[in-house]
N, C-alpha and C positions, 0 to 999 in steps of 0.2 A: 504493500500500500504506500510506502514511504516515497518509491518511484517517482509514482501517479501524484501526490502532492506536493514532492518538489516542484514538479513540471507546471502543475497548477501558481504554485507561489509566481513561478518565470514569468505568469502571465498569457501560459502558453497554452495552446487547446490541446486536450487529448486527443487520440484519432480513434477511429469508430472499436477496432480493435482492444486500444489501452483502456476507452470506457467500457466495454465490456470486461474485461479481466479486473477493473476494481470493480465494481456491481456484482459482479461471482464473488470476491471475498466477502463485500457489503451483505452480499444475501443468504450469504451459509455463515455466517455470526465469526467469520475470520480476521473480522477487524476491531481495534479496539476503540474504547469510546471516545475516545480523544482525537485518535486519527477519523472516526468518522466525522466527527465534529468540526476536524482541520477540514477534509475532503470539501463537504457541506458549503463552510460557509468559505471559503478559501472559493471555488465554485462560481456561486452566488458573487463572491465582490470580481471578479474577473468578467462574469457577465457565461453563463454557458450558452455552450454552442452544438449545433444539430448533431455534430456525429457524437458529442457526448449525451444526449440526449436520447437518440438513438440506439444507442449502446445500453443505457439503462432501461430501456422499451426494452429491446430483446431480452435481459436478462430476467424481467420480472414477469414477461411474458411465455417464457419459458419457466419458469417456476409457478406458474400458475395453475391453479385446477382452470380442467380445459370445460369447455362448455361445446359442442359438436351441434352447429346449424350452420346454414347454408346461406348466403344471399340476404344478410341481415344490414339496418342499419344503425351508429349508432351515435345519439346526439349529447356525449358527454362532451361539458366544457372544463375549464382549471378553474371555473368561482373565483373567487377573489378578488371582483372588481371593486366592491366594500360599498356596492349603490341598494344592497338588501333589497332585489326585487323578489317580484314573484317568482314563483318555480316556473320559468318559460320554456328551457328546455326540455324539462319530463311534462310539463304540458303539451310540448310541440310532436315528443316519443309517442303521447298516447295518443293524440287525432293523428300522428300517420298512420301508425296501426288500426286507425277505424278505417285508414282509406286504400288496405290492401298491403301496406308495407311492412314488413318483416323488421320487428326492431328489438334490437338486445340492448336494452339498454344500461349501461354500468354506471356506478357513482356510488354516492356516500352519504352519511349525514352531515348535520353543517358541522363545519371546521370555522370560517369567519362571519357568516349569516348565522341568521336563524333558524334557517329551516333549509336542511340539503334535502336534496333528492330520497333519499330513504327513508328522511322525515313524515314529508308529505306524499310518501306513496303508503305508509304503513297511518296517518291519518285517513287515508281514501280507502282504507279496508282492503288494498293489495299487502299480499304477503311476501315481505323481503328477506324472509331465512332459508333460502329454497338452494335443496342441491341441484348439479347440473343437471341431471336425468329430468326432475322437476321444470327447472326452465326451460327445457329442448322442448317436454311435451307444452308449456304455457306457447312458447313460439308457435309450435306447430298449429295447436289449436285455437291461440288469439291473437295472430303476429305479437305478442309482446311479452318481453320476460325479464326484469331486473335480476342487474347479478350485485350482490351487496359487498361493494370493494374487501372489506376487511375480513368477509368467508371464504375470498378467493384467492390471497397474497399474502401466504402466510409469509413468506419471505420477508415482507415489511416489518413483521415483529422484531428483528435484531437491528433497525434503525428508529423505531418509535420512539424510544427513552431519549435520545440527543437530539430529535426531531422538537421534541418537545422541548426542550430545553433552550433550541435555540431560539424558537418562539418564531419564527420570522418563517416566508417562502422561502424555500431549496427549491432544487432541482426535481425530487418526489410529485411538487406541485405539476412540473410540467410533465412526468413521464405518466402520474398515473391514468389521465383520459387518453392517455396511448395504450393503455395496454389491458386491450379487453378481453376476460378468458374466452371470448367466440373468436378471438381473434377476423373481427370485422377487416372486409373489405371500404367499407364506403360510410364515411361518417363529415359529420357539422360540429366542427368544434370549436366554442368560444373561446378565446383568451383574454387574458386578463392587462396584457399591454398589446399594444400595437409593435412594439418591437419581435414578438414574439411568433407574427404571423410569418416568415420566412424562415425564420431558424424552428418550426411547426412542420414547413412543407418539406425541407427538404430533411426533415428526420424521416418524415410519414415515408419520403422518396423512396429512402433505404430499407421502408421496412414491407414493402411491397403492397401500400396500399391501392386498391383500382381508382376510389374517384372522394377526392375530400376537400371541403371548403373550410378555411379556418377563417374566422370572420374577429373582427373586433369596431366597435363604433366610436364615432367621435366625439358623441357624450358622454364616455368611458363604460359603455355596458361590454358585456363579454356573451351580448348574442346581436343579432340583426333587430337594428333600433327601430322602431314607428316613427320616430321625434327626429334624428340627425342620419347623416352618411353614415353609409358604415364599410369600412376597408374588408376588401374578400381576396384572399387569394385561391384561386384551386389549383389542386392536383390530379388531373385526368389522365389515367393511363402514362405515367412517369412526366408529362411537360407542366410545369409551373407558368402560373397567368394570374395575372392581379388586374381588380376591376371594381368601381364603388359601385353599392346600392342607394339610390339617393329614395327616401321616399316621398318628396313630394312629387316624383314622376310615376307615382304609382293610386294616386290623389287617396295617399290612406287617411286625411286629417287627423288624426291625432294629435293632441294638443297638452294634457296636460299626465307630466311626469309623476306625478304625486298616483295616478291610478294603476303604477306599479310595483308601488311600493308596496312591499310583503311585510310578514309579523310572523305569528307562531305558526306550528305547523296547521292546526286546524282552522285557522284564517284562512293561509294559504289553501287548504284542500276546498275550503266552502266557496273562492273567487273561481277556483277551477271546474268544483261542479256546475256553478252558472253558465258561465262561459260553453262548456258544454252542451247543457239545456236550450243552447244560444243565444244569451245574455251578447247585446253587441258594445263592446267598450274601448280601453287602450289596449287591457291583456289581452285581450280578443286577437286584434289586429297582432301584437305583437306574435304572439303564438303563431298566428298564419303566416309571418313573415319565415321564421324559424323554420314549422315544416314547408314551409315551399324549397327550401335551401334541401331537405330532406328528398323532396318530390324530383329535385334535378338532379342529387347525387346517388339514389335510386336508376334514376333514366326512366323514370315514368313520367315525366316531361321534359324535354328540351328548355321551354322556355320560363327562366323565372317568375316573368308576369303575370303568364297564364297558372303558375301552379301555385303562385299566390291566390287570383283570382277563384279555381277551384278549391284551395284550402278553404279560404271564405266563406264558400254555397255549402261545405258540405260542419261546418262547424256552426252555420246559422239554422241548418236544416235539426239542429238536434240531434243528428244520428253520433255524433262523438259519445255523448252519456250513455246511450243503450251499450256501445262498445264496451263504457267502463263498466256498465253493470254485469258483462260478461265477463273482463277479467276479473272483477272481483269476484264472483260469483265460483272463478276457476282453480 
């Protein structure tokens, strides 16, 4: 390990290699807490970079219990933009899945919100302690299945303690929505800086994904805004392309920020069963924005306008809540 942190102190980037071989001692408990601690934040003040990023994707991807589906998508972001919205992206996981799309979707409870993803799906009466076998058949039988990061990565257990300790984002931040036991092809992932969306693409590059948007906005959210631009890069088939979504060329009016603002988790689960029911509002729109970015890296539409515009009819139509009362029901 001592190697890898000298090299770090230089200033210097690992290569896709050297981060994998520290990540194998990191995740078989062969390093000690100091050195992980140096790793970490030594890291973090240098700024990481893709192939170290990457490097720590494969390793915990590989030590991960596997989860066996096909053709799934999935809309975990890295949180921590610190704007406590609503839950938009596992909003945006369950209207795809009413609309035919196959979604595994992974995450956590909150770390700096209030309410992560596991939060408010175990408020909505989905059940988040589920083995693989479990989620393959919810896939099968309701495009959708949560994998609850912490039942899937045991590996992380021997950097939790100095994780903690350091209180701040590492690198963990950015490798865990990479690294999902379905081992997905084709995902929407928010981040949490805009610096983050190219050292995103060209980790994803390395790790063979088919088709992924990393999106961040310019009002600092870490999905696809209603209110500002928001920067996209995607990843199609190994070529990188960057392109804004503006939304006033999409005439969503949305006006006021404050009706995304989230709270505990059963606040959060009651705006989403609205919104379902087809409640028309900010979240509303915003969730439609989200999976439409779903519906293009799917390729069940080509064009982002129009898989906005169908996200809309079928989330106004109410058929999203019957969805949910099937998975929960499942």
């Amino acid at each position: 390990m001592k190697q890898f942190i000298e090299k770090i102190k230089k200033k210097e980037n690992l290569t896709f290699d050297e981060s994998k071989s520290a990540f194998e001692l990191l995740m078989e408990g062969k390093a000690e807490d100091q050195e992980i601690f140096d790793f970490l934040t030594l890291l973090s003040a240098k700024g990481e970079s893709s192939d170290e990023v990457a490097g720590g994707v494969f390793v915990l991807r590989n030590k991960s219990k596997r989860v066996n589906v096909e053709n799934c998508v999935d809309t975990c972001g890295t949180g921590g933009d610190g704007m406590n919205t609503l839950n938009i992206s596992t909003a945006s996981a369950l209207l795809l899945s009413s609309m035919g799309v196959k979604v595994a979707k992974h995450g956590n409870k909150a770390v700096s919100s209030k309410c992560g993803s596991g939060d408010v799906l175990e408020a909505l009466n989905i059940k988040i302690n589920l083995e693989p076998k479990d989620i393959e058949n919810q896939i099968n039988d309701n495009n959708f299945g949560f994998m609850f990061a912490p039942n899937y990565h045991s590996a992380m257990r021997f950097v939790g303690p100095t994780r903690k300790k350091i209180g701040k984002r590492t690198i963990f931040n950015m490798i865990g929505p990479l690294s999902s036991p379905a081992l997905v092809k084709r995902q929407v992932i928010g981040v949490f800086d805009k610096k983050l969306l190219k050292i995103f693409a060209n980790a994803l590059k390395n790790l063979d994904i088919k088709f992924a948007w990393i999106v961040n906005s310019e009002d600092g959210l870490d999905e696809i805004s209603p209110y500002a631009k928001t920067n996209v890069i995607q990843l199609k088939d190994g070529i990188i392309s960057e392109f804004i979504i503006d939304p006033n060329n999409l005439n969503i009016n949305a006006d006021n920020f404050e009706n995304l603002i989230g709270n505990d988790a059963a606040f959060n689960a009651d705006r989403m069963i609205n919104i379902f029911k087809g409640e028309d509002n900010d979240f509303s729109k915003a969730v439609c924005l989200n999976a439409a970015a779903g519906l293009v890296v799917n390729e069940t539409h080509q064009n982002f306008d129009k898989a906005y515009d169908g996200a809309r009819k079928h989330i106004l139509s109410g058929q999203a809540f019957k969805q949910l009362e099937k998975i929960q029901n499942g």
